[in-house]
C-alpha positions in Angstrom: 47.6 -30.6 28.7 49.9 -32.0 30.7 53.5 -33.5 30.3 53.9 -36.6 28.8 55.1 -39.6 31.4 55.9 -42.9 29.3 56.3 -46.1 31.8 55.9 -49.0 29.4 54.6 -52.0 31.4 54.1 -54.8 29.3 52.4 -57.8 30.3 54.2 -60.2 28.6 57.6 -59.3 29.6 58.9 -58.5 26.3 60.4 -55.1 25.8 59.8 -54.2 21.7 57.3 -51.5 21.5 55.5 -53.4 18.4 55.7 -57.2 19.3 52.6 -58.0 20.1 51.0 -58.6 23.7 49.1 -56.4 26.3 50.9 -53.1 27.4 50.4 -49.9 29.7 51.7 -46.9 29.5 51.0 -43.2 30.9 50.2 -40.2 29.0 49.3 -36.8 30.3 48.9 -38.1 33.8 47.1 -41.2 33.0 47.3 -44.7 32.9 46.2 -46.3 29.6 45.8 -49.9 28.1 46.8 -50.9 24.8 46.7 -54.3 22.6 49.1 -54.9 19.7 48.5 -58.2 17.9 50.4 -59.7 14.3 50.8 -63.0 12.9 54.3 -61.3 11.5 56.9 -60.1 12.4 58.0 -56.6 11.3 54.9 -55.4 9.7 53.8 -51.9 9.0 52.2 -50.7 12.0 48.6 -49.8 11.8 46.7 -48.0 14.9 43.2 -49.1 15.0 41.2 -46.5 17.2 37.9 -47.3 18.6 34.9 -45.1 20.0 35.7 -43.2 22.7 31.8 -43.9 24.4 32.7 -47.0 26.6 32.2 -49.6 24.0 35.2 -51.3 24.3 38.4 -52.2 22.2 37.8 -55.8 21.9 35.2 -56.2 19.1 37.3 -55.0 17.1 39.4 -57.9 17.4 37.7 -60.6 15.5 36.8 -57.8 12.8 39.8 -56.9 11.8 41.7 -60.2 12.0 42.0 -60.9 8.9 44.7 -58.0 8.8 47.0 -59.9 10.9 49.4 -61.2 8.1 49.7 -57.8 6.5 49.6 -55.0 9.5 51.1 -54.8 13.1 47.6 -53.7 14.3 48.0 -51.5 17.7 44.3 -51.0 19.5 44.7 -48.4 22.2 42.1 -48.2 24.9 41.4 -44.4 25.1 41.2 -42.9 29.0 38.0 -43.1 30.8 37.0 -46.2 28.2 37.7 -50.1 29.3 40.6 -50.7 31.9 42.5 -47.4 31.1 42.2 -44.4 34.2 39.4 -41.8 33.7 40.3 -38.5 34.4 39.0 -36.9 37.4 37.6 -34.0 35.6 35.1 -35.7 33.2 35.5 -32.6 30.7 39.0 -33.8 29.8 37.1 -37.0 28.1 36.7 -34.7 25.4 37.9 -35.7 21.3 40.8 -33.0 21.8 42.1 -34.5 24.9 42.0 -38.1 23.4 43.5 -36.6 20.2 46.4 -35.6 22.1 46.7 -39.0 23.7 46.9 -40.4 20.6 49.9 -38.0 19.5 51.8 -39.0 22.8 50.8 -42.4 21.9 52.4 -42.3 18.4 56.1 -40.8 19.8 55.7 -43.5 22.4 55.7 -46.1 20.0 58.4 -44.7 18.1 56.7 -43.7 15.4 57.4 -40.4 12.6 54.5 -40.8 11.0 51.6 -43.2 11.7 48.6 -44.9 9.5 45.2 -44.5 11.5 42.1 -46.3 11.3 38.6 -45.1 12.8 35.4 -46.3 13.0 32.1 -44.0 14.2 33.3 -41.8 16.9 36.9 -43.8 16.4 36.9 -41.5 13.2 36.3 -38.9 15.3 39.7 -39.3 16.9 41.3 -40.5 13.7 40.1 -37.2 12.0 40.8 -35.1 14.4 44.0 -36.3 14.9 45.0 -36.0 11.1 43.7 -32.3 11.6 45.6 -31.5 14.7 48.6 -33.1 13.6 48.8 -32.8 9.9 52.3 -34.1 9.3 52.1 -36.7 10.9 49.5 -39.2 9.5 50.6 -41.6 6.3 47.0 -43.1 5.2 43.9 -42.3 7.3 41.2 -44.5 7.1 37.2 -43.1 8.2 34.6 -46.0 8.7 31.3 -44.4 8.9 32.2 -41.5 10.7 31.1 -38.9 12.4 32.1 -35.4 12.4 32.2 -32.7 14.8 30.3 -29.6 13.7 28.2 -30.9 11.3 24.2 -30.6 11.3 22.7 -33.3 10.2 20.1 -33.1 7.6 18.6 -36.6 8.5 18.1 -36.8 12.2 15.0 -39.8 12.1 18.1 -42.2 13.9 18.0 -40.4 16.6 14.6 -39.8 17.1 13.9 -43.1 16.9 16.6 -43.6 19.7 14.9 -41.5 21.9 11.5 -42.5 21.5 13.1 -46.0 22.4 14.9 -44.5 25.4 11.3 -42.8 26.3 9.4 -46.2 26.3 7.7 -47.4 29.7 10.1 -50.3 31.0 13.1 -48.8 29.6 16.0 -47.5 31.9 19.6 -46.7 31.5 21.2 -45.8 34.6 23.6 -48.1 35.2 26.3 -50.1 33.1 23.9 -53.1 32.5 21.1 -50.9 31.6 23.1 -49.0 29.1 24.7 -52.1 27.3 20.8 -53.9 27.6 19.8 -50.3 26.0 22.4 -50.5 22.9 21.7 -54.1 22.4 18.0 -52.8 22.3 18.8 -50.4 19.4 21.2 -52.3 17.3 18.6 -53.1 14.8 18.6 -49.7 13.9 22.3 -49.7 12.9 21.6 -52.3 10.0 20.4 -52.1 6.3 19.1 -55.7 6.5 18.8 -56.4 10.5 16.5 -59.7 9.4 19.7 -61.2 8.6 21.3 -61.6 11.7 23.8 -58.9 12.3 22.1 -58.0 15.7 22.1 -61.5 17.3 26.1 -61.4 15.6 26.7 -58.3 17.0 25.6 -59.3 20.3 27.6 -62.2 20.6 30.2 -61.1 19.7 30.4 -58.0 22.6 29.0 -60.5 25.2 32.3 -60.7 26.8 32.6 -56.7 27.3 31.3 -54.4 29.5 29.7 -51.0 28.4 30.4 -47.8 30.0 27.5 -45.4 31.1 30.1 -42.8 32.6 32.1 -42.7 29.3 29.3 -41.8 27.1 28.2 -39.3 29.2 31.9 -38.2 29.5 33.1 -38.3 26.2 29.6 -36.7 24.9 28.9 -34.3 27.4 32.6 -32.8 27.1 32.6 -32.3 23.3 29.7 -30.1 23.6 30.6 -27.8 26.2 31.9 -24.6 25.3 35.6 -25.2 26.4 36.2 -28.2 24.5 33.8 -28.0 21.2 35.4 -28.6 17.8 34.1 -27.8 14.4 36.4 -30.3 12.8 34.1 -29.7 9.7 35.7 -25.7 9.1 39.1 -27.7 9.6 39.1 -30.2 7.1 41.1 -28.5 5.0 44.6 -28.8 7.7 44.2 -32.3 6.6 47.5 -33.5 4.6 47.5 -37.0 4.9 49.1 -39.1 1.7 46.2 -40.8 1.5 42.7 -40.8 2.6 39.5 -43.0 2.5 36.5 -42.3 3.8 33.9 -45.4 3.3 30.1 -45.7 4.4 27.1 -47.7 4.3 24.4 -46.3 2.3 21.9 -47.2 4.7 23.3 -46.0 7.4 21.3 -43.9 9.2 23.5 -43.4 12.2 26.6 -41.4 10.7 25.1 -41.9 7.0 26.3 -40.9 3.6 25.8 -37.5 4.2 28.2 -37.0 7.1 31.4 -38.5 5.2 30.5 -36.6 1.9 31.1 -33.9 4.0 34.0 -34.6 5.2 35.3 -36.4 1.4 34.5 -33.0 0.3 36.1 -31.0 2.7 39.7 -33.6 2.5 41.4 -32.8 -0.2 42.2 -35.8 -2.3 39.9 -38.1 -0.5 38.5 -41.5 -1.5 34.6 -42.0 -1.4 33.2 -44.9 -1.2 29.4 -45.8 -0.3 28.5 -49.6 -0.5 25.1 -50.0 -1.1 22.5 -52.4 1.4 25.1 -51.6 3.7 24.3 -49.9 7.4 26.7 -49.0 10.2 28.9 -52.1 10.1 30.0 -52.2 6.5 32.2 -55.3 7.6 29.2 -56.9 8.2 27.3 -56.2 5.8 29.6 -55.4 2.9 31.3 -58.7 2.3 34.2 -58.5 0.0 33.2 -55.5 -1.4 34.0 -53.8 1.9 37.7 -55.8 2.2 38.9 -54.9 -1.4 38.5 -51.7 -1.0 39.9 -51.7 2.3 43.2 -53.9 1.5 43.5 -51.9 -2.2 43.8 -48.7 -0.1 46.0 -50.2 2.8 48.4 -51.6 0.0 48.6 -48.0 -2.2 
């Protein structure tokens, strides 16, 4: 990897490196967005860390709102994803590169230790980063994650995917394409799609672009052989205070299975499954989801 360069451009002029507002800064080479927004002032800093597939940042926004009061919530936009600089090589998109953002990231920011927060392929990153750098994550928090290394026993999502992706009239070459393509599919991330949580979805990512080259970036790079990790044989470097690993029961994306591997493989873990609950458990798992979620952030 390469040195570290910090050059802390904030957008709103002010200089403290957890008031909230828009900021840039360079890491290993590359120029990379990040959002920190409170309602407070002096709050306990918590980095919320998104998928690294081209989803975008911002729909985690509105999600996790509701955290405002209690957390300084920093959002960074890893490289390649959003308006932060893609590498030129498109196998340094992989989870160890971003992983090592993330640690440049956290001594940016000034931080010893820091609380981390994934979702998906953002726990990915999380994990990884609590593996990488045992001693220097507080509370780590795993939204149905995924996890590098393991085989899935139930792989019907994604057959299903592809037999989408394989249907006459369907094309993802392009930006729009992809993002028409994963609005296509989202029923399949819900316990209950009939009640809406599609069309919310939707709506609520309308303002964001998707990222073809990401995916294929950040996908393509964890499987070759130079950048692989079996994060699941290094569970056990994990030494963060505390841990909570929480999942929908229904989902079928990175389902029960995947984080009671990695609950069993984190020593002291939290597991929780919420039941008619898919990918989204803030959707889908009303208050059962944010009491868990504040009881562990408090502890």
């Amino acid at each position: 990897m390469q040195d570290c360069l910090f050059v802390d451009t904030p957008f709103n002029m002010t200089t403290h490196k957890l008031a909230a507002g828009q900021y840039t800064v360079t890491i290993n080479g590359l120029v990379i967005h990040y959002t920190i927004r409170s309602t407070g002032v002096a709050l306990p800093p918590l980095i919320v860390h998104p998928p690294p597939w081209g989803c975008g940042v911002e729909i985690y926004y509105a999600v996790f709102e509701r955290l405002e009061s209690q957390y300084t919530l920093i959002y960074p936009q890893p490289r390649g994803n959003s308006s932060s600089q893609k590498p030129d090589d498109p196998a340094q998109m992989s989870s160890r590169h971003i992983v090592d953002d993330l640690d440049q990231f956290r001594q940016h920011l000034g931080l010893e230790k820091i609380s981390v927060l994934g979702h998906s392929s953002g726990g990915t990153i999380a994990l990884g980063y609590a593996i990488a750098y045992p001693d220097k994550v507080d509370k780590l928090v795993l939204l149905d994650t995924d996890l590098l290394g393991y085989t899935r026993k139930d792989k019907s999502f994604f057959e299903e995917v592809t037999s989408i992706q394989s249907s006459p009239g369907v094309s993802v070459t392009n930006d729009a394409e992809f993002k028409a393509f994963v609005v296509k599919i989202l029923p399949l991330y819900f316990a209950h799609p009939e009640n809406g949580g599609p069309e919310r979805f939707e709506q609520a990512w309308s303002s964001t672009s998707a990222s073809l080259w990401a995916y294929g970036s950040y996908y393509g790079a964890d499987k070759s052989e130079a950048w692989k990790w079996d994060q699941l044989s290094e569970l056990g470097n994990v030494q963060a205070r505390r841990t909570l690993v929480l999942v929908g029961k229904q989902d079928r994306c990175c389902g029960p299975e995947v984080s009671e591997a990695v609950a069993q493989g984190v020593k002291g873990s939290q597991l929780v499954v919420i039941d008619d609950c898919g990918h989204f458990p803030w959707a889908e798992g009303g208050e059962e989801f944010w009491t868990v979620l504040e009881g562990f952030l408090i502890g």
